[in-house]
N, C-alpha and C positions, 0 to 999 in steps of 0.2 A: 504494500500500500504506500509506499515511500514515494514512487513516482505519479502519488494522486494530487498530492501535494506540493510537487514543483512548480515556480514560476515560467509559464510561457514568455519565449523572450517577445521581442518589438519583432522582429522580423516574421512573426508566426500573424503576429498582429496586421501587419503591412501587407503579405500576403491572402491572406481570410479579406481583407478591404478588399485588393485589388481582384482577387475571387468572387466577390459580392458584386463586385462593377459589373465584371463581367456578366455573371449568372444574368442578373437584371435585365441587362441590355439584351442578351440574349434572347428568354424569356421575355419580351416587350415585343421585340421585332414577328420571334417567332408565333404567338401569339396574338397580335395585328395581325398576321397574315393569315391566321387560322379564323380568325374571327372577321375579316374584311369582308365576305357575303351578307352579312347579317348587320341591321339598321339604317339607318339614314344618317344621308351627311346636311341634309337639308332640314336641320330639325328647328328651326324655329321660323318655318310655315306654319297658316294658322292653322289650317286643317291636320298637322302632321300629328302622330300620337309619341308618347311615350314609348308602348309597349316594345318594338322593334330595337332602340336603342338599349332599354333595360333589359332583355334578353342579351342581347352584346358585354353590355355590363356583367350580368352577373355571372355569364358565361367565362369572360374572360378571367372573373375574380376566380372561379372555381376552379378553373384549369392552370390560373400561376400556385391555389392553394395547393395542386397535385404535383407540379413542377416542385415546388419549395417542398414537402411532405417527402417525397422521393429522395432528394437531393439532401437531406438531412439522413435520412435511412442510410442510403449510402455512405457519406461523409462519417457518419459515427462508426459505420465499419471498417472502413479503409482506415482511417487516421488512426495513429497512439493514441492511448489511453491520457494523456495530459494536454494533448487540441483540443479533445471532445468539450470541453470546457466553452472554449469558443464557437464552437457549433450553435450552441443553444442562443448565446446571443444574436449573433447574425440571421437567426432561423425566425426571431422577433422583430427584428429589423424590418426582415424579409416580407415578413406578415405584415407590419404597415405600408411597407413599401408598395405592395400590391394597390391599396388604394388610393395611392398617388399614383400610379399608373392607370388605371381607372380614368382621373383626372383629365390626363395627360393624352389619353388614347380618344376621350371625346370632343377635347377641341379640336 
């Protein structure tokens, strides 16, 4: 139990950021593009509805939560036992992050 307890250095830290950029971007793109059939771009006609965009939405939220949910499964397998530490926080990150991409995907 000795290495539960070690400090992760800065470079573990720098790397999990620069990991997280990535993921993100990735998942954003990919994602946009999975979800680009569905809603309208013209949503603030009077006649237009909700409903088409918010399937989009919530669509999209559900499938970064599976991307991110995966990508945590993994990660705690793959890494030592003294990263895992930082998994969990990026993996909350991750979770808000999603809905600033939400944001971001319908302007």
């Amino acid at each position: 139990m000795a290495d539960v307890t070690q400090k992760t250095s800065g470079w573990a830290q720098v790397a999990g950021a620069a990991g997280f950029v990535v993921f993100e971007v990735v998942a954003y793109y990919l994602l946009r593009w999975v979800t680009s059939p569905l809603g309208r771009p013209d949503q603030f006609q009077p006649e237009n509805t909700i409903v088409p965009n918010w399937v989009k939405a919530v669509l999209f939220l559900l499938l970064h939560l599976v991307l991110v949910v995966v990508a945590v499964l993994v990660l705690s397998n793959q890494l030592p036992r003294r990263y895992r530490g930082l998994v969990m926080g990026w993996f909350y990150l991750s979770l808000l992050m999603g809905f600033v991409l939400v944001f971001v995907l319908m302007s």
